[in-house]
C-alpha positions in Angstrom: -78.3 45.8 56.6 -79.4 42.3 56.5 -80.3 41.0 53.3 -83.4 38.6 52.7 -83.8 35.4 51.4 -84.8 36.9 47.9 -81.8 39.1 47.8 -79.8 36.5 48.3 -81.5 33.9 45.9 -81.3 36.8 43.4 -77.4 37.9 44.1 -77.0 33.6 43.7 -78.8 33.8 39.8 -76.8 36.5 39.4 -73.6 34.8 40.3 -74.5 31.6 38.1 -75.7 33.4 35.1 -72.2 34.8 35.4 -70.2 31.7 35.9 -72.5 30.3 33.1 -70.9 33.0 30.6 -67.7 32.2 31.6 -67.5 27.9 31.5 -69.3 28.6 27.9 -66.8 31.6 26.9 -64.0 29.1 28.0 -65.3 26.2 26.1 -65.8 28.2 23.0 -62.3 29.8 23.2 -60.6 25.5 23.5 -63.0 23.9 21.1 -64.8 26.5 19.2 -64.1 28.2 15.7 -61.6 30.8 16.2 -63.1 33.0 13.3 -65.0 36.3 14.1 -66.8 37.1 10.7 -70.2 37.1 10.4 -71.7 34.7 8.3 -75.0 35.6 6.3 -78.0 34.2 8.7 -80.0 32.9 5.9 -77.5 30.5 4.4 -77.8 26.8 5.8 -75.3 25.0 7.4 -75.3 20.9 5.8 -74.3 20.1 8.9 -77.6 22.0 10.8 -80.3 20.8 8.3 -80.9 17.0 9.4 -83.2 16.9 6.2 -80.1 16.9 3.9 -79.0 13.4 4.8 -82.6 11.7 6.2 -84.8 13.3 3.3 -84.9 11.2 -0.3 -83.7 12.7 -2.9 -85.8 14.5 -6.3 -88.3 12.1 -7.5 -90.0 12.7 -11.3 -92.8 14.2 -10.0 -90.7 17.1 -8.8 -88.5 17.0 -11.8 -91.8 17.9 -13.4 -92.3 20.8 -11.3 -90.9 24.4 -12.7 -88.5 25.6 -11.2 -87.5 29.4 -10.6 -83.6 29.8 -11.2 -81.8 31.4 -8.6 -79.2 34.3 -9.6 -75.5 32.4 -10.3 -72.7 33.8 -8.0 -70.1 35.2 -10.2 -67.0 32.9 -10.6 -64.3 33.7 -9.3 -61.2 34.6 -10.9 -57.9 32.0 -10.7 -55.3 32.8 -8.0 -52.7 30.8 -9.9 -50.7 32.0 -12.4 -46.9 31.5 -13.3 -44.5 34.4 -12.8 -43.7 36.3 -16.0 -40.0 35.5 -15.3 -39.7 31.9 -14.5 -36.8 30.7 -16.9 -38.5 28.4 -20.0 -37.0 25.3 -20.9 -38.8 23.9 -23.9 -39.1 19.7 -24.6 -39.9 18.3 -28.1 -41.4 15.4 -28.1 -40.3 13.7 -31.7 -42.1 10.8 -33.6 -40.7 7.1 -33.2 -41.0 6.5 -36.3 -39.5 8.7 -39.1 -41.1 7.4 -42.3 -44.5 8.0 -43.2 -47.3 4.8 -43.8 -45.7 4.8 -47.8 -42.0 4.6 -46.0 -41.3 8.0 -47.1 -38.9 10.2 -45.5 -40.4 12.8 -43.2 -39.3 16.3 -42.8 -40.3 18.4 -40.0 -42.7 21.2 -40.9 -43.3 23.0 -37.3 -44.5 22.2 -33.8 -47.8 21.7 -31.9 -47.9 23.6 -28.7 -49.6 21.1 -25.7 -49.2 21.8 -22.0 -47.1 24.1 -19.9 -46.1 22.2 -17.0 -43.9 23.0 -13.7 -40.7 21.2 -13.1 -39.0 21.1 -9.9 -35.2 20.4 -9.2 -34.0 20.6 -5.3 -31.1 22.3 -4.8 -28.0 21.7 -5.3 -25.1 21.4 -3.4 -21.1 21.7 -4.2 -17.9 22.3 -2.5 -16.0 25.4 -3.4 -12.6 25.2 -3.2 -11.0 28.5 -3.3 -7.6 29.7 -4.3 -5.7 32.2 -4.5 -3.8 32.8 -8.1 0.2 33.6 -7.7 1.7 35.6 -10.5 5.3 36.4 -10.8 7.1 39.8 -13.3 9.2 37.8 -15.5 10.6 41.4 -17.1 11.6 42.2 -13.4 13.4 39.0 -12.5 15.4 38.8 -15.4 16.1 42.8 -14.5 17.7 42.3 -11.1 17.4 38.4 -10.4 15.0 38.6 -7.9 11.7 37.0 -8.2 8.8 39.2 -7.9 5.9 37.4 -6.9 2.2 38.8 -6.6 -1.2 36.9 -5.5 -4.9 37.3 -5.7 -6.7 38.7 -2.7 -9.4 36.2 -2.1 -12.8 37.8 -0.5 -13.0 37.4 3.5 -14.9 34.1 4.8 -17.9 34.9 6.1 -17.1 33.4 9.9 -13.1 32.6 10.0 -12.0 28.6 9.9 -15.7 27.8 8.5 -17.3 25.6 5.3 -20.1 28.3 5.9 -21.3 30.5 3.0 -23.9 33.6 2.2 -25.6 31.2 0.3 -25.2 28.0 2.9 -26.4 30.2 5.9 -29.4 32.3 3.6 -30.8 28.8 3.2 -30.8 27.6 6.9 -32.3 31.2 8.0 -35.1 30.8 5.5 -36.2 27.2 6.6 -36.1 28.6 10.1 -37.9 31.5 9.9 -39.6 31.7 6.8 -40.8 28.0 6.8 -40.8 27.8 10.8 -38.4 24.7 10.6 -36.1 24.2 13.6 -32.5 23.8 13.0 -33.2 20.2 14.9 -35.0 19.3 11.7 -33.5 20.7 9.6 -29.9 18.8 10.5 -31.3 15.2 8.5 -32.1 17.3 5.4 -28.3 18.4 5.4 -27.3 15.0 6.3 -29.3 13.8 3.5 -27.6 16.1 1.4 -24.2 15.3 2.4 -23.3 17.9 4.8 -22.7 16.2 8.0 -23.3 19.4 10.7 -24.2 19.3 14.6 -27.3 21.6 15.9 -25.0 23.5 17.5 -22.8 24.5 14.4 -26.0 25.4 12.5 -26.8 27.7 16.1 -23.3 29.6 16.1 -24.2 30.4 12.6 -27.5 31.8 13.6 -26.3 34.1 16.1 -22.9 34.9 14.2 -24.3 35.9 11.4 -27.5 37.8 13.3 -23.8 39.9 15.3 -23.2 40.7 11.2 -25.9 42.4 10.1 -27.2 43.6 13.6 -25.8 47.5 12.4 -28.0 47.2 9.7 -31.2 45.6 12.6 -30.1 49.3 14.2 -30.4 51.6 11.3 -34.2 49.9 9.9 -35.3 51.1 14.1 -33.8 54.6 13.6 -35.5 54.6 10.8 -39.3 53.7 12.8 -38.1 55.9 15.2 -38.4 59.2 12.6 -41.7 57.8 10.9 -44.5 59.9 12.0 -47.2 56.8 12.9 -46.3 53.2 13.5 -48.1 50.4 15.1 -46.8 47.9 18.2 -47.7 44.7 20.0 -45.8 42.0 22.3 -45.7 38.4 22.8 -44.6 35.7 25.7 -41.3 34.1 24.5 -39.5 31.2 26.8 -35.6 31.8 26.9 -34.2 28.8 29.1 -30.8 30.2 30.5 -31.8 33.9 31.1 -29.8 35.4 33.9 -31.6 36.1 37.0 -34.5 34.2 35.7 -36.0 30.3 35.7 -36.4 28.9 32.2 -40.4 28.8 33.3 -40.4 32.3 33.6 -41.9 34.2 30.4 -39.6 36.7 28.1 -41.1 38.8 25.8 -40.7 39.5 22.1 -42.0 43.0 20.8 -42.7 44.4 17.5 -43.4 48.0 16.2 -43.9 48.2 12.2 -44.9 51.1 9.7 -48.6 51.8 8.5 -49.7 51.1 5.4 -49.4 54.5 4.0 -45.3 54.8 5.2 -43.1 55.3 2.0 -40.6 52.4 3.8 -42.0 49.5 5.0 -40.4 48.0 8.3 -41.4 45.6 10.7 -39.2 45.2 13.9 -39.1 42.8 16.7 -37.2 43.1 19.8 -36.2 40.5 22.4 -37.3 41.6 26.1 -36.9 40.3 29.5 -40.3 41.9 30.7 -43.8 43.6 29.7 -43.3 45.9 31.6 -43.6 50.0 30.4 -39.8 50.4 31.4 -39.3 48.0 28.6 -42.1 50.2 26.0 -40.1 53.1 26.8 -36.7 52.1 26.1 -38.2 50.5 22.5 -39.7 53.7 21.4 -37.0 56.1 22.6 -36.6 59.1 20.1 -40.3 58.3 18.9 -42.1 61.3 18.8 -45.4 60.1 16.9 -48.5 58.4 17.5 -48.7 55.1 18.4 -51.5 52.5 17.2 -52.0 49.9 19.9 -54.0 47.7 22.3 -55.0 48.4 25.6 -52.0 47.1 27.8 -51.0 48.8 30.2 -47.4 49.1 29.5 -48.3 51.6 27.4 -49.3 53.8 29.8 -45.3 54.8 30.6 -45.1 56.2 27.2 -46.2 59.7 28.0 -44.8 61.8 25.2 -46.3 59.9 22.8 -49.9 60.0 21.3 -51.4 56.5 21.5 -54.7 55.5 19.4 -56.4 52.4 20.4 -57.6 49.4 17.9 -60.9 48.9 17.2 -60.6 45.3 16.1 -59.8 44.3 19.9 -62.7 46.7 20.7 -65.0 44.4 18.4 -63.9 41.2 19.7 -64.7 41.5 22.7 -68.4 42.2 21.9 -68.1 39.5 19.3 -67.0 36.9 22.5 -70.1 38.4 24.3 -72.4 38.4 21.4 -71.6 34.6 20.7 -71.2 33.6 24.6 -74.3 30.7 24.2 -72.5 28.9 21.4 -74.3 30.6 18.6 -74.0 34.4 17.2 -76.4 36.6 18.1 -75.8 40.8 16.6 -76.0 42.8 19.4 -76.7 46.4 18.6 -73.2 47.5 19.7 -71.7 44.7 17.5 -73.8 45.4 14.8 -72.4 49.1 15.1 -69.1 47.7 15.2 -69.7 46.3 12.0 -70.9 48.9 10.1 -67.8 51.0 11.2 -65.6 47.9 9.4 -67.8 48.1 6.5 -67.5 51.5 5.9 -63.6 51.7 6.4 -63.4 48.8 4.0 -64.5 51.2 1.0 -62.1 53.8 2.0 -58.7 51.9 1.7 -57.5 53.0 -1.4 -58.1 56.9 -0.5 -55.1 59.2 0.1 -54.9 60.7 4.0 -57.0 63.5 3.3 -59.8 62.2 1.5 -59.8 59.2 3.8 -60.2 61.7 7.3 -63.1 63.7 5.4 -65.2 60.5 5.0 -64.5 59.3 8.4 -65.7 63.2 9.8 -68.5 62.7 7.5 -69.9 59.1 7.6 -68.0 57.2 10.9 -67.7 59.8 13.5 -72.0 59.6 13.6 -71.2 55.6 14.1 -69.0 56.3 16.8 -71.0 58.6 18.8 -73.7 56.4 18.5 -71.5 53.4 19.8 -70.5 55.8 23.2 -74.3 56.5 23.4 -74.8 52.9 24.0 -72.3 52.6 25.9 -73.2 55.4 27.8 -76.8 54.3 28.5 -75.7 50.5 29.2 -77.1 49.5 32.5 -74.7 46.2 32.7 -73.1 43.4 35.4 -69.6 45.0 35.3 -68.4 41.8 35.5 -70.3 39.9 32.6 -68.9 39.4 29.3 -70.7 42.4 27.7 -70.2 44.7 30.9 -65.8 43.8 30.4 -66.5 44.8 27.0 -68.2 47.7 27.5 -65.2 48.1 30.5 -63.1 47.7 28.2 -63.8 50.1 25.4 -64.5 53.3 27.7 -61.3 53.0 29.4 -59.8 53.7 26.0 -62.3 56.2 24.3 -59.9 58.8 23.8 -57.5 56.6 21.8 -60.0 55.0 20.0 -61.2 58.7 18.8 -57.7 59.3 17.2 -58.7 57.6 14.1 -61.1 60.6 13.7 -57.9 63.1 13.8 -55.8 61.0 11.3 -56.2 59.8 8.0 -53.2 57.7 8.0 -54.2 55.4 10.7 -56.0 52.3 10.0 -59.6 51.2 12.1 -57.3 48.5 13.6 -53.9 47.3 14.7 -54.1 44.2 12.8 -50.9 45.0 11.0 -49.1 44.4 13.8 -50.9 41.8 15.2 -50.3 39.9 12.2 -46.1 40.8 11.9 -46.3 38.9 15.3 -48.7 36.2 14.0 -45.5 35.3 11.9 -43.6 34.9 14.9 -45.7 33.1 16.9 -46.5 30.3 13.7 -42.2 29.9 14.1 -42.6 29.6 18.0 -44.7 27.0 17.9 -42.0 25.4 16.0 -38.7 26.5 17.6 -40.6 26.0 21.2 -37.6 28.3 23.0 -34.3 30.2 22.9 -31.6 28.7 24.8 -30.2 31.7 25.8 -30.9 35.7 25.5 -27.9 35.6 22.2 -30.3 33.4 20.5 -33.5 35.3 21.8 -31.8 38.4 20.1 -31.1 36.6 16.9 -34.4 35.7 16.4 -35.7 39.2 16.8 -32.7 40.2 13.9 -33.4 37.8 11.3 -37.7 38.3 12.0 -37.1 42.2 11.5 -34.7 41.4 8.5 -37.0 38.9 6.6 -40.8 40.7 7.4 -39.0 43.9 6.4 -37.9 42.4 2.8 -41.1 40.8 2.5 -42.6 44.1 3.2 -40.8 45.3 0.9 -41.8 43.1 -2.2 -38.5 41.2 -2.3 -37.6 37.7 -1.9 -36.3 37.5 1.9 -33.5 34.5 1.1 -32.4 36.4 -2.1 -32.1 39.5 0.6 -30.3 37.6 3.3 -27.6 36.3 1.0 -27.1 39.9 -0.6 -26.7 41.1 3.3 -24.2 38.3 4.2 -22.0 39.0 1.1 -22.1 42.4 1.3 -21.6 43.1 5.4 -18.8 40.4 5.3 -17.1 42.2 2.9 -17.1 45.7 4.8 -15.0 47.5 7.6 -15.5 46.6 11.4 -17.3 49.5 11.5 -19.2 50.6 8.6 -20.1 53.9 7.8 -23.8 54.8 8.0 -23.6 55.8 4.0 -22.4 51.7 3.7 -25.3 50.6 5.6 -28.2 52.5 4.2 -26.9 51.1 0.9 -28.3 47.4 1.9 -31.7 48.7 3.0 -34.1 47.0 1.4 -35.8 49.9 -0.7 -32.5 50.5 -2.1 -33.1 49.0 -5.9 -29.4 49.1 -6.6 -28.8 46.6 -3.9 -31.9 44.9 -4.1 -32.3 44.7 -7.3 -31.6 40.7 -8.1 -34.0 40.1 -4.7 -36.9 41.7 -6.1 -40.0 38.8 -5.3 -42.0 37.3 -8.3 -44.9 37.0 -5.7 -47.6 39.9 -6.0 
């Protein structure tokens, strides 16, 4: 059929309106604010009111005028504090003179307290020579001439032929992947400090000691693997010398953690070659629960397992299309969106049960009501409100699930926010040089979020780990290993964080 001038002209606005969308949804994702909260409409911007910096400022006249009070905000309550046990050290400050104004002899009475104050010392480093102690039986040589000689046993190093320590190699792990520093950077610290090391010293470490405690790495995933609900996501992740593979091509690094509500907290990464669902399934082999996630596709291969979709990734694409011309305008299936947050947000604390009886009660009506829009929405497919509404209906049945179960959380942001970490440390480390170094990152992430997790400090953990594994059999037993776990108080005990 032949279309006419108007259908064409109209098919053309169409087209722009939608290209439109897209330069502006573009723009805003390079040089806008990243945030997606909602911020009250009737509070001014400084920067939007051109009055604030043209107008003058009070004159007497309106200092004379009366003026209502407006309500004071609360104030808010410090965030700092000093941990309860941070070691004391006390300094008296004494008078220069010991003699009063008559030039008699003062005696001390007391003390007047002052100021508490912080003092920093940076650590310190030694060399520890060790030796062994040789004894001899002095009863026994003078019994048959002979000498009898016996020696200590000193403790196995922890790499053979090495100046490296527990303590030496806990330190390097935490400025890589606690503070994101790259062992590049960190080589003129040690220099500074009078340890003279190469980058690739400090990199056989890494991956040595990552070979270590990998049995332990294995245990924390059989553990997910039993834990009724956990939550996943994935990441690109550039490994340069990856067998079959260009060092352009992209690697992946995956992580599945626990919910809130799990007893044992763990958050594990794995290094992968591909995103693809062969990949998925081999992660979550011998996982039988459900699993909280986005809407990738690679998910789909996962058959016997019950996925439930994330309604933060639901929300932002409506907040993208609700904020497409720069500034945010509530659509009604935003504003739904909201409420749904707003009503979770007063549920956290609630046990399971309690938690699915609200959400039957008060969210499932703000859920149908969501579909119904949805539903009725006569969209371009291909705008950004028709991709969002795309988006959302090809995973309604997952997003449901939070209706069934109490434990799950509105969102996936748990797990979004394990791989956060990892991606503040990327942007740091850039790469892995090869797929041993890609699997030692994944090790020492899953090892330090997990004690973090866990309410214990991750270098205090490490160090415990090092000393202990180095210590064991080739082949530990499994009692051995779940001994270092870190909800295990009688290992962990000295690790325990001061942080709330």
């Amino acid at each position: 059929m032949t279309q006419t001038t108007e259908d064409l002209l109209a098919q053309a606005l169409k087209e722009i309106q939608l290209l439109k969308e897209q330069v502006a949804f573009l723009n805003r994702k390079l040089y806008g604010v990243r945030s997606e909260k909602m911020t009250d409409p009737n509070q001014l911007s400084l920067l939007e009111d051109p009055s604030v910096f043209t107008e003058p400022e009070q004159t007497g006249r309106q200092s004379e005028e009366e003026v209502v009070a407006s309500p004071r905000k609360p104030k808010r309550k410090r965030s700092e504090g000093i941990a309860a046990d941070l070691p004391v050290e006390e300094t008296l400050i004494t008078r220069e003179a010991s003699v009063c104004e008559h030039g008699h002899q003062l005696v001390a009475v007391g003390k007047h307290f002052v100021r508490t104050e912080i003092e920093h010392v940076p650590g310190r480093l030694y060399q520890n020579q060790i030796f062994e102690q040789t004894y001899k039986c002095v009863a026994c040589e003078e019994a048959d001439g002979d000498s009898h000689l016996y020696q200590a046993e000193a403790p196995r190093a922890l790499f053979p032929h090495s100046m490296a320590t527990p303590s030496l190699v806990a330190e390097v792990l935490h400025q890589k992947y606690t503070m994101a520093s790259p062992l590049f950077r960190q080589l003129h610290e040690w220099a500074r400090a009078g340890v003279l090391i190469s980058e690739t010293t400090l990199a056989n470490w890494v991956i040595g000691a990552a070979r270590l405690v990998q049995p332990v790495y294995d245990l924390l995933g059989r553990v997910l693997s039993v834990q009724p609900f956990l939550q996943g996501d994935e990441t690109p992740f550039q490994v340069l010398r990856e067998p079959g593979k260009t060092a352009q091509s992209k690697s992946y690094i995956w992580v599945k953690r626990s919910i809130k509500m799990a007893p044992q907290q763990v958050v594990f990464y794995a290094y992968g070659d591909t995103r693809s669902g062969k990949f998925a399934k081999s992660l979550y082999t011998n996982f039988s629960g459900v699993l909280q996630c986005d809407g990738y596709a690679g998910y789909n291969a996962l058959t016997e397992i019950d996925r439930a979709g994330c309604w933060a990734h639901v929300r932002r694409k409506f907040f993208d299309d609700a904020k497409k011309s720069g500034t945010l305008h509530e659509t009604v299936p935003l504003k739904l969106l909201n409420q749904m947050f707003a009503l979770e947000k007063s549920w956290t604390s609630l046990d399971a049960k309690v938690r699915r009886q609200q959400r039957d009660a008060h969210l499932r009506p703000v859920i149908d009501e969501f579909w119904s829009w949805c539903d009725a929405a006569d969209i371009p497919l291909k705008s950004t409100l028709g991709k969002a509404v795309t988006y959302a209906q090809n995973q309604r049945r997952s997003l449901n699930r939070v209706l069934e179960y109490g434990e799950l959380e509105l969102s996936n942001n748990a797990a979004e926010r394990a791989m956060k970490t990892f991606v503040i440390g990327r942007k740091n480390w850039l790469f892995a040089t090869s797929p041993a170094g890609a699997d030692a990152n994944a090790i020492w992430m899953t090892l330090i979020e997990t004690a973090k997790a866990n309410g214990l400090d991750p270098r205090a953990y490490i160090r415990l780990l090092l000393e202990q594994l180095s210590q064991l059999p080739e082949f530990p037993t499994e009692e051995q290993l779940e001994a270092c776990l870190p909800w295990n108080q009688t290992f962990t005990g000295t690790a325990q964080s001061t942080v709330a």
